[in-house]
N, C-alpha and C positions, 0 to 999 in steps of 0.2 A: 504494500500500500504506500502512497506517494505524501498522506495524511501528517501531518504536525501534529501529534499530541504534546499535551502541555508536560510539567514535569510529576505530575499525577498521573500520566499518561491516560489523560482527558483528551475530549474534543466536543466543542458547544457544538446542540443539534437545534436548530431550529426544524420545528413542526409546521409544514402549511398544508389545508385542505386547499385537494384539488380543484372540486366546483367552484368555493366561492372567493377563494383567495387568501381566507382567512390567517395570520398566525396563530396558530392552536397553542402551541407553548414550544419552551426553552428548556432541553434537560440536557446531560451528558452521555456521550459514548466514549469504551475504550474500544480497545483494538478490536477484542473477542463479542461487543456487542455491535460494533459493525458486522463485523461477519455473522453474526446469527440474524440480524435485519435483512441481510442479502439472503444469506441464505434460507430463510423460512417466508418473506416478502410481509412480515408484521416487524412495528417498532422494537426494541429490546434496549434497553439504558441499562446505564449503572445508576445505582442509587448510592449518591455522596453521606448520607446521613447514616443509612444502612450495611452499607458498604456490599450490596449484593446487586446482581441482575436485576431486570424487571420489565414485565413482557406487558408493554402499554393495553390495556385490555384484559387481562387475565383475570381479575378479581372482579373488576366492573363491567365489564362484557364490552365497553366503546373501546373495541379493534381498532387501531392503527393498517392500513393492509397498503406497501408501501407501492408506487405509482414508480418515483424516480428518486435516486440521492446525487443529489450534487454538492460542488466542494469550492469554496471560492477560489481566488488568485491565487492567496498566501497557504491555500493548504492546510488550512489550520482553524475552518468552521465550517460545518455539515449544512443544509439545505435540501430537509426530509420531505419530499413531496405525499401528502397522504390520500385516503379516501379513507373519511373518520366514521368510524358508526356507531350508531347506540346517542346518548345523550350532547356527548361532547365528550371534549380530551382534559377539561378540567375536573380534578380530585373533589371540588364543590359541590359539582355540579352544572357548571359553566359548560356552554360551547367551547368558548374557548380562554386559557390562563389569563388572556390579556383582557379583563375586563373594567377594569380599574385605571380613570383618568386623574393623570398629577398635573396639577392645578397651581401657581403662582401668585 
């Protein structure tokens, strides 16, 4: 893989559904949950807090089922194209993570 992981050997995943353009959310992959996202075509993160896998959908049934992954310039941020299903991709409840506007 040609990928920059950080020295946690991370890499930021941004989530977009495919229909509406949406940013669903922001999690991390390393090495071995990229390749179980290609290879199974569902999301698969690490989880920073738990320090384990985690297969977007599994507990709350809103499947990630991935479309296309892209990689920016640097190499070094994910760009998970989805088709989300079930309620949304947020642990809320939410469509989507980003529902919350910061205000000045």
């Amino acid at each position: 893989m040609d990928l920059k992981f950080d020295e946690k050997g991370l890499i930021p995943a941004i989530v977009q559904d495919e229909k509406s353009g949406d940013v669903l959310m922001l999690a991390y992959m390393n090495e071995e949950s990229v390749r179980r996202t290609l290879e199974t075509g569902t999301t698969w993160f690490w989880s920073r807090s738990r320090s384990e896998f985690w297969n977007k959908g599994a507990t709350s049934g809103n499947f990630q089922k991935v479309k296309k992954v892209m990689y920016d310039c640097d190499s070094d941020a994910l760009l998970v194209i989805v088709e989300q299903s079930g309620e949304g991709a947020c642990h809320t409840g939410a469509w989507s993570c980003f529902f919350r506007e910061l205000k000045g």
